[in-house]
C-alpha positions as CSV (number, residue, x, y, z in Angstrom):
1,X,11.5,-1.5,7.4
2,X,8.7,-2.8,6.7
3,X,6.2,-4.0,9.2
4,X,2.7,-5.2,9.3
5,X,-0.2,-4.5,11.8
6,X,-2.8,-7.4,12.8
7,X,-6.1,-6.0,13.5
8,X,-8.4,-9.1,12.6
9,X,-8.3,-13.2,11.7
10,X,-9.8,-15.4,10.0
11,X,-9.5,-19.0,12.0
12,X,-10.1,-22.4,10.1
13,X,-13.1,-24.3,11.4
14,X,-11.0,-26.4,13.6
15,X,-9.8,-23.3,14.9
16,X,-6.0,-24.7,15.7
17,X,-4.6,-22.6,12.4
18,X,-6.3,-19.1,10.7
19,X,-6.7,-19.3,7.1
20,X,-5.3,-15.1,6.9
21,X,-5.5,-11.9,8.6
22,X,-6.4,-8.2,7.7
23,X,-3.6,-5.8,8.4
24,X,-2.3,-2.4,8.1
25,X,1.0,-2.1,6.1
26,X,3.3,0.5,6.9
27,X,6.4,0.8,5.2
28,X,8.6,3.2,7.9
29,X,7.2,0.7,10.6
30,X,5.1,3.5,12.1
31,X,2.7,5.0,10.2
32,X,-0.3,3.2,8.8
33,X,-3.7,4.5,6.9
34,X,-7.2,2.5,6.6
35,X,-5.9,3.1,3.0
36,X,-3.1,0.5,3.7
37,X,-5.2,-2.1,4.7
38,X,-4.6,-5.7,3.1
39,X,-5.5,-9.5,3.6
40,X,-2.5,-12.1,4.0
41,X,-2.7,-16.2,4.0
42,X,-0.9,-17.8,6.8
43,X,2.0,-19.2,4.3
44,X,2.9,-15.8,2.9
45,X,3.0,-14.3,6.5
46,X,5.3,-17.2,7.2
47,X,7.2,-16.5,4.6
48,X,8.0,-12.6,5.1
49,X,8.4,-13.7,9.1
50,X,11.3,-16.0,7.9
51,X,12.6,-13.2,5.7
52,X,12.8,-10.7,8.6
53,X,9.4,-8.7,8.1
54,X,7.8,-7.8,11.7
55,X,3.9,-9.1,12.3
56,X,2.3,-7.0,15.3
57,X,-1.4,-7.3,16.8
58,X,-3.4,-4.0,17.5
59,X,-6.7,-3.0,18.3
60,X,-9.2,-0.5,18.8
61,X,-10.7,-0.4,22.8
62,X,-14.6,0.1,22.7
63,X,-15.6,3.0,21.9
64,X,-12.0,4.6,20.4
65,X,-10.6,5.7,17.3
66,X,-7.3,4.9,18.3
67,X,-4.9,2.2,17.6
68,X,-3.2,0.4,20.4
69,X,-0.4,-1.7,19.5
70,X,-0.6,-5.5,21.1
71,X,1.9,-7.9,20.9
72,X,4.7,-8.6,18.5
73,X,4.1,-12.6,16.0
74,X,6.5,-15.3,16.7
75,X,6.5,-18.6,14.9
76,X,6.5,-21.5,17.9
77,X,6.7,-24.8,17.2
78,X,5.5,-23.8,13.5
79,X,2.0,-22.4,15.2
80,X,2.2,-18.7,14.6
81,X,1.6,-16.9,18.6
82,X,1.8,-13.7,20.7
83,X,3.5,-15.6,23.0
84,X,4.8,-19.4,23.2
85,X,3.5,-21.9,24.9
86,X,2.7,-25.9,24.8
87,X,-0.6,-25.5,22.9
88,X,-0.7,-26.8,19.3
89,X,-2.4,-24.1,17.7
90,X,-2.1,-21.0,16.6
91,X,-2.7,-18.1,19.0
92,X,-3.5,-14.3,17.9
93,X,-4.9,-12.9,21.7
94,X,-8.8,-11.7,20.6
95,X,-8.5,-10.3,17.9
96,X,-11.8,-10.1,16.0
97,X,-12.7,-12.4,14.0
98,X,-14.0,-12.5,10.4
């Protein structure tokens, strides 16, 4: 299965949608490399999402090598989230930002 890992977004300058995200591809949903690494527009993420392909936040804590995984995407009310809620926008935790 293939599954993709959010570790940074780009947010339009209204900052209700992202424009795309940098993530780590893996391809047996587990393992990733830096060597992975690719950028993806909010369409084609919705896309795969409605053809069954898993979105996932993670992040480095200060200081760490290590990858934590964060939350798992959902589409809500056609804002792309972590979690739902009534706010019209789209919501990726803090992730940075490029």
């Amino acid at each position: 299965m293939t599954k993709y890992y959010i570790y940074k977004v780009h947010y339009t300058d209204n900052h209700d949608q992202f424009d795309e995200v940098e993530v780590f591809r893996t391809i047996d949903g587990q393992k990733f490399s830096i060597k992975t690494t690719t950028k993806i527009k909010r369409d084609a993420m919705i896309e795969k999402m409605m053809a069954g392909v898993i979105f996932e936040t993670i992040h480095q804590k200060f200081g760490s090598t290590k990858w934590y995984r964060g939350k798992e995407i959902i589409i809500d009310d056609s804002y792309i989230k972590t979690e739902s809620s009534v706010k019209k926008s789209d919501n990726l935790g803090r992730l940075p930002e490029y």
